[in-house]
C-alpha positions in Angstrom: -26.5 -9.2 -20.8 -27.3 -9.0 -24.7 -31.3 -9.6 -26.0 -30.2 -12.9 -26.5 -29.2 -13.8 -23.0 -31.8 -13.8 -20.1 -31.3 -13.9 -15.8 -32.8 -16.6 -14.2 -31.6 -15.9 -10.8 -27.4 -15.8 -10.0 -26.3 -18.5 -11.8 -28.3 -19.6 -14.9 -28.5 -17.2 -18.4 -31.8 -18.4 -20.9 -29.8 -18.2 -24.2 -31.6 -17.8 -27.3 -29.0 -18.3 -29.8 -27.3 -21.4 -30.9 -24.9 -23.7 -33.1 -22.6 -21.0 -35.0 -24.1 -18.0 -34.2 -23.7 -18.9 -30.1 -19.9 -19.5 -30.8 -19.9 -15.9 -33.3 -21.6 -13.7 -29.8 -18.6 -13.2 -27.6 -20.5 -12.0 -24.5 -21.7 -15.6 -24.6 -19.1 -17.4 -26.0 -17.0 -20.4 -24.5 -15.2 -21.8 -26.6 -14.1 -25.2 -25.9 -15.7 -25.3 -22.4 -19.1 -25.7 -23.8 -19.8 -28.9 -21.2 -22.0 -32.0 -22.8 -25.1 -31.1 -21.4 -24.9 -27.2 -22.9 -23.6 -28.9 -26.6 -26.7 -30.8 -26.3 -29.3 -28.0 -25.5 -27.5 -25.4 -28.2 -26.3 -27.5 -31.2 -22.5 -27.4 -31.1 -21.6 -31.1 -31.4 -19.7 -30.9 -34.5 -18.2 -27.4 -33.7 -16.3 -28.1 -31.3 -13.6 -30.4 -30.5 -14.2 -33.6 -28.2 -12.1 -32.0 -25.2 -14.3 -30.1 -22.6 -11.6 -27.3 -21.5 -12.2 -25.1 -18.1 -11.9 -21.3 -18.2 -8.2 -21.9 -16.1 -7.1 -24.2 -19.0 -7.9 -21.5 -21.3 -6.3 -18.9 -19.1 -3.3 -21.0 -18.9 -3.2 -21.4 -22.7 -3.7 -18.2 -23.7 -1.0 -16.7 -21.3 1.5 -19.3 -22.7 0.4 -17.8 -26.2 1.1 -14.3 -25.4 4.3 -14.7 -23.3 6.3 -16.2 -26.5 5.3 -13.1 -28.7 7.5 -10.9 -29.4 6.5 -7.5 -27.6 4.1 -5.7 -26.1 2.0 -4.4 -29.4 1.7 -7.8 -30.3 0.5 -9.2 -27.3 -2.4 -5.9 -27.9 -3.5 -7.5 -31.0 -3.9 -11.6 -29.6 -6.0 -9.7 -27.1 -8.1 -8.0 -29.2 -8.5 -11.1 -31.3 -9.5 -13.0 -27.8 -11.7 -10.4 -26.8 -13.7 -10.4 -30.5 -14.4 -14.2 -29.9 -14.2 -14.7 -25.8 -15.2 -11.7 -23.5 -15.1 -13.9 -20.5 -11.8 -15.2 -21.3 -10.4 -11.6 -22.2 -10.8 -10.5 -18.9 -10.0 -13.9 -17.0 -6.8 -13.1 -18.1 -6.8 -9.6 -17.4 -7.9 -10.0 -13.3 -5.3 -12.2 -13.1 -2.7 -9.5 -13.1 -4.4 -6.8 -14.1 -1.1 -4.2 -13.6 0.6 -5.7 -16.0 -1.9 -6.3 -18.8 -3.4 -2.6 -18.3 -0.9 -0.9 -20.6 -0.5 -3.6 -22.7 -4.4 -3.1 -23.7 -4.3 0.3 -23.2 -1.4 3.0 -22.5 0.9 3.0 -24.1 0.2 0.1 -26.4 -3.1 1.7 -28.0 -1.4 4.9 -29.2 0.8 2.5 -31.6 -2.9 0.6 -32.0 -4.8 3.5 -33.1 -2.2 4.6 -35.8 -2.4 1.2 -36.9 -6.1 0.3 -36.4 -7.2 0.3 -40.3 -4.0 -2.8 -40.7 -5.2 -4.2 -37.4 -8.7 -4.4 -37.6 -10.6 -7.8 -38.4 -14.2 -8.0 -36.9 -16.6 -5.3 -36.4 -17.0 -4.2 -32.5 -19.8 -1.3 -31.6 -20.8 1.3 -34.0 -19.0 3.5 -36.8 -21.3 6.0 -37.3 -20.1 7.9 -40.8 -21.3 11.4 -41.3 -23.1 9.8 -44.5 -25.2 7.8 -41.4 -27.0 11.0 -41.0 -31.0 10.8 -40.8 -30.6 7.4 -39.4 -28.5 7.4 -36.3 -31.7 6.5 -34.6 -32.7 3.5 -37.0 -29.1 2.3 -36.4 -29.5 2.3 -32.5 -33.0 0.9 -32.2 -31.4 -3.1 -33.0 -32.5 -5.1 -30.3 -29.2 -6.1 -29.8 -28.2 -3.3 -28.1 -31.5 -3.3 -25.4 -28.6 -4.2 -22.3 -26.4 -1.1 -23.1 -26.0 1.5 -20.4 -22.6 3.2 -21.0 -21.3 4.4 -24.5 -17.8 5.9 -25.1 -17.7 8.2 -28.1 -15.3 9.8 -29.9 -14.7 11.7 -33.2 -10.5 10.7 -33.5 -10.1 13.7 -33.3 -7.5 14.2 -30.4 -6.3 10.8 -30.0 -3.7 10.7 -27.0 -1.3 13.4 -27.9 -1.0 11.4 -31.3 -3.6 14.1 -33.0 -6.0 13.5 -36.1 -6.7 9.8 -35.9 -10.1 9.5 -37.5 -11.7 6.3 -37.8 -8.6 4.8 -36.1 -9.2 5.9 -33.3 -12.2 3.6 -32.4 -9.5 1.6 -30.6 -9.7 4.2 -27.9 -13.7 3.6 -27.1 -12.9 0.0 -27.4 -9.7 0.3 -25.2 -11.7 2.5 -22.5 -14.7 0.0 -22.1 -12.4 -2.4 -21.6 -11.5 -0.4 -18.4 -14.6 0.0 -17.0 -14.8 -3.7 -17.2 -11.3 -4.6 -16.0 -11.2 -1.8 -13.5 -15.0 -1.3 -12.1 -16.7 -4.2 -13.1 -18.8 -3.2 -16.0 -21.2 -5.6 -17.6 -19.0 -6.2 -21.3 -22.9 -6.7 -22.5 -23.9 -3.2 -21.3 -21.4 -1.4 -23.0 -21.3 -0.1 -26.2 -18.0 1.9 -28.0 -19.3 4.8 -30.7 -16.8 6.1 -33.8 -18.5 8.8 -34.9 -16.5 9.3 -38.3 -17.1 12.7 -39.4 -13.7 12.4 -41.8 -10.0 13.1 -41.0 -7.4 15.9 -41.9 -5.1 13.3 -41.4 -3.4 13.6 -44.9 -1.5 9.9 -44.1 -4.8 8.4 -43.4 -6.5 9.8 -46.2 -3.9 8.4 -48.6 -3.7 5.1 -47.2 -5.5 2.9 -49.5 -6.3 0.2 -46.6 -7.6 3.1 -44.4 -11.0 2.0 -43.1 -12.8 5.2 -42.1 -14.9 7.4 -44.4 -12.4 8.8 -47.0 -13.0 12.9 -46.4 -12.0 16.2 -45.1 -13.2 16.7 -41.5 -16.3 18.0 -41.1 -16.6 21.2 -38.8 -19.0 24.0 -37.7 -22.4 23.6 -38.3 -22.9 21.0 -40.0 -20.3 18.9 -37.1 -22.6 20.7 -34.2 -25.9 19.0 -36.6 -24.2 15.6 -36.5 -23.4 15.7 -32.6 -27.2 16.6 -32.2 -28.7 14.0 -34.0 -26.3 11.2 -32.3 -27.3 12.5 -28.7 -31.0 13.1 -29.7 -30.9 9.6 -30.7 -28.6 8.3 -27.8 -31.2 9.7 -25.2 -34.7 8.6 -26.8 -33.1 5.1 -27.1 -31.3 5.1 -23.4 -32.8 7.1 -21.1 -30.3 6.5 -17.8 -27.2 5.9 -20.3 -23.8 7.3 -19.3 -22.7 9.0 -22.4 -19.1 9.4 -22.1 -16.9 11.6 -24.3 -13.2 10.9 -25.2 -10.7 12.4 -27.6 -12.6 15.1 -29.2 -10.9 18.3 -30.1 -10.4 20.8 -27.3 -12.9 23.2 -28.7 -15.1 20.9 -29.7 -14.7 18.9 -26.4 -15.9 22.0 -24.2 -18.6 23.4 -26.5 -20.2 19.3 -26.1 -19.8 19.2 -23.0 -21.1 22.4 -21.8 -24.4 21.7 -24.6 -25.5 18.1 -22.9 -23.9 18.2 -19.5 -27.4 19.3 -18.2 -29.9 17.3 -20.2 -28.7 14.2 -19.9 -25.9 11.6 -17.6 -22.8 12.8 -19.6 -19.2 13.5 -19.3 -16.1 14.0 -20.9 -13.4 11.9 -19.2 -10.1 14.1 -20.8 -11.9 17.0 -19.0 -13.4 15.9 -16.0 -11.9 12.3 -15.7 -8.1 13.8 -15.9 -9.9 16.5 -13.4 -10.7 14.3 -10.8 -7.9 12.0 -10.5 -5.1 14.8 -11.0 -7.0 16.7 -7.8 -7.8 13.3 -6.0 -3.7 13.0 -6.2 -3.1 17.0 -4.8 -5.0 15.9 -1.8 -2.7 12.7 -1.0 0.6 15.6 -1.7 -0.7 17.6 0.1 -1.1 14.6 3.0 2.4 14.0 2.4 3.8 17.2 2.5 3.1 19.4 0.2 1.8 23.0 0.5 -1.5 23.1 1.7 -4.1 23.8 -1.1 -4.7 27.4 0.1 -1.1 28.2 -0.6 -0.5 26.2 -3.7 0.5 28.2 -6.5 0.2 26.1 -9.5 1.5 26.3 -13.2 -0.8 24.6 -16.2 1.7 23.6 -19.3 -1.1 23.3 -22.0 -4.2 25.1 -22.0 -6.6 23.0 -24.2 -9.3 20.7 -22.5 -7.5 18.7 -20.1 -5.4 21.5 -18.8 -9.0 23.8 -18.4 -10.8 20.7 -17.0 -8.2 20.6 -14.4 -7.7 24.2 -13.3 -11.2 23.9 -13.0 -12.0 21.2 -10.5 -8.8 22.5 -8.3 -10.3 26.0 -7.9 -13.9 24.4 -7.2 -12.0 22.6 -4.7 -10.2 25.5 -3.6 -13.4 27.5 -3.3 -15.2 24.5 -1.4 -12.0 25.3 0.9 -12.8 28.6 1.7 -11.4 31.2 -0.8 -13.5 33.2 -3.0 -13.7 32.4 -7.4 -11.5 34.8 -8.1 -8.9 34.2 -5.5 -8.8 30.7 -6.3 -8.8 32.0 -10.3 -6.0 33.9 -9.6 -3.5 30.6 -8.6 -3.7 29.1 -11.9 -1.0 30.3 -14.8 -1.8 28.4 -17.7 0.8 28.3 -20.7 -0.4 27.1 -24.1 1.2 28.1 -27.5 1.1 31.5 -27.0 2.6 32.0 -23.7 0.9 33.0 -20.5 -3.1 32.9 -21.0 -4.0 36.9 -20.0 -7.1 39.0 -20.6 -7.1 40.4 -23.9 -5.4 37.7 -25.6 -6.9 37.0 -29.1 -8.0 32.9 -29.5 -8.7 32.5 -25.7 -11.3 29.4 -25.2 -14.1 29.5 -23.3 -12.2 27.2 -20.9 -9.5 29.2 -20.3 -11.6 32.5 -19.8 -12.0 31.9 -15.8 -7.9 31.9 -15.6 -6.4 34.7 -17.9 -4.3 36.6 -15.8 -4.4 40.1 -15.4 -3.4 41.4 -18.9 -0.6 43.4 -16.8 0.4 40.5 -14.5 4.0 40.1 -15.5 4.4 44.6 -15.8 7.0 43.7 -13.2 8.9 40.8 -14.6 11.7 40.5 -16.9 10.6 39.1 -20.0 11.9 38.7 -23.4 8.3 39.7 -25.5 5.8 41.2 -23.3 3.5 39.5 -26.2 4.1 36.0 -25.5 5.6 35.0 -22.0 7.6 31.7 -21.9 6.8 28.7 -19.6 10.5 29.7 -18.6 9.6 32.9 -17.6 6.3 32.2 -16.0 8.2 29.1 -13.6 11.5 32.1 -13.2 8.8 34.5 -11.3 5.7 32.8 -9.8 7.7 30.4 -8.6 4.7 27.3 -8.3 4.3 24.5 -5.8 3.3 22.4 -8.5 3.6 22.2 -12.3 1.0 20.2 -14.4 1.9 19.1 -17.9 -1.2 18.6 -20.7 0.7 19.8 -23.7 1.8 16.5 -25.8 5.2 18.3 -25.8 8.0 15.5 -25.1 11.0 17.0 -22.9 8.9 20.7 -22.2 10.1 20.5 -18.9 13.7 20.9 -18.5 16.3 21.4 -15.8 16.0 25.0 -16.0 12.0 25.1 -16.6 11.9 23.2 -13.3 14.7 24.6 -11.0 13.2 28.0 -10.0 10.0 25.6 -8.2 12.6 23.4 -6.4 14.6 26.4 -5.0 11.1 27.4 -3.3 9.4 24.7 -2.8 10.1 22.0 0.0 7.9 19.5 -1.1 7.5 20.3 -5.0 4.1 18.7 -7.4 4.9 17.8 -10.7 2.7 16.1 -12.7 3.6 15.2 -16.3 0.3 14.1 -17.9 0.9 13.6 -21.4 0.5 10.2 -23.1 1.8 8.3 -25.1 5.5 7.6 -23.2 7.2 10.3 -26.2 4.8 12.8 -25.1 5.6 13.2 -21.7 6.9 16.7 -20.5 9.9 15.2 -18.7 11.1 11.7 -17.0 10.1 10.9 -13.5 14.1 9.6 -13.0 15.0 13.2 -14.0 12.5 15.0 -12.0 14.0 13.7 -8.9 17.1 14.2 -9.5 16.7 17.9 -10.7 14.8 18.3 -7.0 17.4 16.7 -4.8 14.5 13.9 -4.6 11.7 16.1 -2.7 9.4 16.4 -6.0 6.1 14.4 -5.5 5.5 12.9 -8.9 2.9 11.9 -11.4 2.7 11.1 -14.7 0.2 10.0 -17.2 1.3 6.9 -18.6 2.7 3.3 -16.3 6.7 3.7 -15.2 8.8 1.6 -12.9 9.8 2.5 -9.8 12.9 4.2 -9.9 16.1 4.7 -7.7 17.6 7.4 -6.3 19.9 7.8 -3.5 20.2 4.3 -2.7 16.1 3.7 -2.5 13.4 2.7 -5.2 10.7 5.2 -5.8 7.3 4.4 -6.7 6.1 6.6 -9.8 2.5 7.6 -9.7 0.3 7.3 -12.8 -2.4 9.8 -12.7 -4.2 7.8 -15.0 -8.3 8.5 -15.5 -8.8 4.4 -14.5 -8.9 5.7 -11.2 -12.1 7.5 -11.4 -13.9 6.4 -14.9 -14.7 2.9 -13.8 -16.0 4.0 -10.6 -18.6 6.8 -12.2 -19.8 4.0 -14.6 -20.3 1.9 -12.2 -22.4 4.1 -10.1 -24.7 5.7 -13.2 -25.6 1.5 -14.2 -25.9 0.8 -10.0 -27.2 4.4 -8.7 -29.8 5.7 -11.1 -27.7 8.6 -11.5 -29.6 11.2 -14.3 -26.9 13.8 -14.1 -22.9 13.7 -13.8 -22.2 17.0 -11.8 -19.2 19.1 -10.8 -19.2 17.9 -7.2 -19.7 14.0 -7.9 -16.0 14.1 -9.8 -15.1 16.2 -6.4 -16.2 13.4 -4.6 -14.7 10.8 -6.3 -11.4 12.7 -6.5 -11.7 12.7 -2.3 -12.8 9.2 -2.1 -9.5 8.5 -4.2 -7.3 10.7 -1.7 -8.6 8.8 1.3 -7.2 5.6 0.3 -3.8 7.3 -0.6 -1.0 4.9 1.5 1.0 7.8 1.5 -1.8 9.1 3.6 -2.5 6.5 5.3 1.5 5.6 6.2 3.4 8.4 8.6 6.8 7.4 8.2 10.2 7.9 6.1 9.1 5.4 3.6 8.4 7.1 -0.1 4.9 5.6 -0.4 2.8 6.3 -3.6 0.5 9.4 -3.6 -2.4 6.8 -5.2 -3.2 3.4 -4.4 -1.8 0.6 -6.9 -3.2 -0.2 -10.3 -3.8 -4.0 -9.1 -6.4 -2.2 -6.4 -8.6 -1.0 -9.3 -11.8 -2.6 -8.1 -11.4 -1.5 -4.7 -11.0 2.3 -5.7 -13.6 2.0 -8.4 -16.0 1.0 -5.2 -15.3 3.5 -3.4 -15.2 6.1 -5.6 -18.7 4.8 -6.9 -20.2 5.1 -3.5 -19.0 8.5 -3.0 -20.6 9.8 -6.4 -23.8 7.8 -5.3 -24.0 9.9 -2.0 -23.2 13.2 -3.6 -25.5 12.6 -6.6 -28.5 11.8 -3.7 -27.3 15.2 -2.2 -27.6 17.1 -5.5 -31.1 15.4 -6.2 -29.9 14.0 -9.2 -30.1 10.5 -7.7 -33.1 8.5 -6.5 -32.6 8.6 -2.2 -31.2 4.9 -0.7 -29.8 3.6 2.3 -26.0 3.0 2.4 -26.7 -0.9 2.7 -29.3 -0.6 -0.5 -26.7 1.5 -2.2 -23.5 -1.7 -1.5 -26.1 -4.0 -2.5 -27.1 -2.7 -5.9 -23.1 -2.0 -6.3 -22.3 -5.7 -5.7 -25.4 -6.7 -8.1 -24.0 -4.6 -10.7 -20.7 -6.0 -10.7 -19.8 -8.6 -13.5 -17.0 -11.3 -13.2 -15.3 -12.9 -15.4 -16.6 -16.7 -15.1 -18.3 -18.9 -17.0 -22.3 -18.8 -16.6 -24.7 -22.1 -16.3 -26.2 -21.8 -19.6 -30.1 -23.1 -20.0 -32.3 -23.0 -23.6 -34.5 -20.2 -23.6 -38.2 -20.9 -24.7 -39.0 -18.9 -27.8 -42.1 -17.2 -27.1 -44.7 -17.0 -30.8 -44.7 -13.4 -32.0 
């Protein structure tokens, strides 16, 4: 709920607004299903036509609507323009087939979105914050009407998908992920709030475009970048105390150096780091169900060393250690590939991420390599010989027939999981993954594909997509009291997301999918939000409840999309 919209018990808001500026709020708006009584109390005879509607007749319209469009981008943008004027509606339409809308609203449709945002955009939603905001971020959050707010996504544009250097534009990714925690976990639209914080492009396109809506500069960096982050979260945390400050589609160095700054002062993550983390390791755990190699024996080769790839390697070898290995056996398993070549000791431009899982600077003395300097992903696949391959390198077609051929001569139950987003970027097609396998790969990929055939059967096509664990760690910061977001709360969630795997759960010839479908959303973001609950009350970083207490401040937290008895609030005399 806004400041203008008060509880009185389940079913009645007290509403403070009314006439136009009631029909401009679209937390509260109804449109044309305003009933007599509520035109009455707020004003809106007049401003409404004489047909009372229902929120299915709307639902029903607005379908219609978007089925005669013409494609997919521009059924993005009549949804946009539905959700600026009609939350509730928005997502009516959404739950009712919520697979099929998901990558209309966001992958893949929002990569073409955010390149377009500046011709696209039409009424203000959340906050730019331009680097000339400086010395007031704070002023800028204190407006009552963001009081209800108690998850942010923020983001800099500057890693937008694997579309690069977005600036401003890339507020359609905040927008786009909020959206998710509401369609996907339930999330109050009220209580969240999407953050640009515009600190310039490099994007020479954008800066030329003379409709481009961001502020018109070179992107800031260093110290005065590190100054600006500061003030934002100084601000963010004196204003919200229990907000869940998420992180999205910063730069890799930049994404790390954040993270590791806030992580322990206050409830925030980066969901390219430890989102992708979780949900990529929540998926090993149904291969491995399956059939794959059990984690102790998994050898596994990283395609794209930035912050996704590190968040990854990451979370696995916690997982790995959890399992019994020591940190540097479980180091040891990862070969991560980036620009130039294998990641080894010694090499100059190593992250801080990637430092845990450099190689011995004289692992490959024993290979055959073309430049001892910088060692292919060919070469690395031709003599480790992984159980599974992970792609986070934006590099469309990386894995070929050869690259993957070395891992399905050893491997009897092969992982490969090709991560990068948008559709162009992905490392290689799941119809030619299984074919270049003899159909024993177990597959993922970042972005939605159909099921494909192969030898005479469809196959389902995992998407290892973050909506599997965001929603759920929302929901549980907003119903938990959760102060800190911990390594071992996105292990839990990525285990809570394993057990409901039907391949799991289904011993029999039957390819089932590794994760459970997108159209479950709700049910996995429950799940997974009880799990982080009980690890967070383990770590002390959540007040103690009883597992009833905990599912019935869950179930209280969780908004729907239906119209609300509406009642005039009583302005109270300052």
């Amino acid at each position: 709920m806004s400041d203008t919209a008060q509880s009185t018990g389940h079913h009645a808001l007290q509403i403070t607004l009314s006439g136009r500026e009631l029909l401009d709020c679209p937390v509260l708006n109804k449109g044309n299903a305003f009933d007599e009584r509520e035109r009455d109390l707020f004003g809106l005879h007049g401003l409404l036509p004489a047909r009372v509607a229902t929120l299915a007749d709307q639902v029903d319209l607005a379908r219609a609507r978007l089925a005669a469009l013409p494609d997919d981008f521009a059924r993005h943008i009549a949804l946009r323009e539905i959700q600026d004027r009609n939350e509730t509606l928005f997502y009516a339409i959404i739950d009712q087939a919520l697979e099929a809308w998901l990558p209309i609203i966001y992958t893949p449709a929002i990569g073409r979105a955010c390149r377009e945002f500046s011709h696209i955009w039409t009424r203000p939603r959340g906050l730019f914050l331009s680097y000339e905001d400086r010395g007031r971020i704070a002023e800028i959050l204190s407006h009552p009407q963001w009081d209800a707010v108690r998850v942010i996504v923020a983001s800099d544009g500057g890693s937008i998908l694997g579309i690069g250097d977005q600036g401003a534009n890339g507020m359609g990714i905040p927008i786009g992920k909020l959206s998710l925690y509401t369609a996907c976990g339930g999330l109050d639209p009220a209580r969240a709030l999407p953050v640009m914080l515009d600190m310039g492009t490099d994007n020479t396109a954008l800066l030329e475009d003379p409709e481009y809506i961001g502020w018109r500069h070179r992107r800031v960096r260093g110290t005065q970048y590190d100054a600006f982050i500061a003030e934002f979260v100084a601000a963010v945390n004196a204003r919200w105390p229990s907000i869940a400050l998420h992180w999205e589609d910063l730069s890799g160095t930049d994404a790390l150096r954040i993270l590791g700054r806030y992580r322990t002062r206050m409830c925030t993550y980066n969901d390219d780091i430890q989102g992708t983390a979780a949900v990529t390791a929540g998926a090993l755990l149904a291969a491995i169900r399956a059939g794959a190699a059990p984690l102790a024996t998994q050898r596994i080769v990283i395609f794209g060393a930035g912050g996704a790839g590190c968040g990854i390697a990451d979370l696995l070898a916690r997982m790995m250690v959890a399992g019994g290995m020591t940190a540097t056996e479980a180091s040891r398993r990862f070969f991560m590939v980036d620009i130039n070549g294998l990641v080894r000791t010694g090499m100059e431009g190593m992250t801080e991420g990637q430092h845990p899982f450099a190689q011995p600077a004289d692992v490959a003395s024993g290979w055959k390599v073309h430049d001892p300097a910088h060692i292919t992903l060919a070469e690395v696949m031709e003599n480790v010989r992984p159980t599974m391959l992970i792609g986070t390198s934006g590099q469309g077609g990386a894995f070929t027939r050869a690259i993957v051929a070395p891992m399905a001569a050893q491997s009897a139950r092969p992982v490969i999981f090709a991560l990068s987003n948008p559709t162009a970027n992905i490392e290689a097609t799941p119809q030619d993954l299984l074919e270049w396998t003899g159909g024993r790969a177990l597959i993922g990929t970042g972005g939605p594909f159909a099921p494909v055939s192969y030898a005479g059967s469809s196959r389902p096509v995992d998407q290892i997509n973050n909506s599997y664990v965001f929603p759920g760690v929302g929901l549980a910061v907003v119903a938990g009291g959760i102060t800190r977001m911990t390594d071992g709360m996105f292990l839990a969630a990525a285990h809570a997301l394993a057990g409901l795997s039907p391949a799991a759960m289904h011993d029999d010839a039957k390819p089932m999918p590794l994760l459970p479908p997108v159209s479950d959303l709700r049910t996995v973001a429950m799940a997974v939000a009880r799990a982080v609950i009980r690890q967070g009350q383990a770590e002390g970083v959540a007040p103690q409840a009883t597992p009833d207490a905990v599912d019935a401040a869950l179930k209280d937290a969780v908004w729907t999309a239906r119209y609300r008895r509406y009642e005039k609030a009583a302005i109270t005399p300052k």
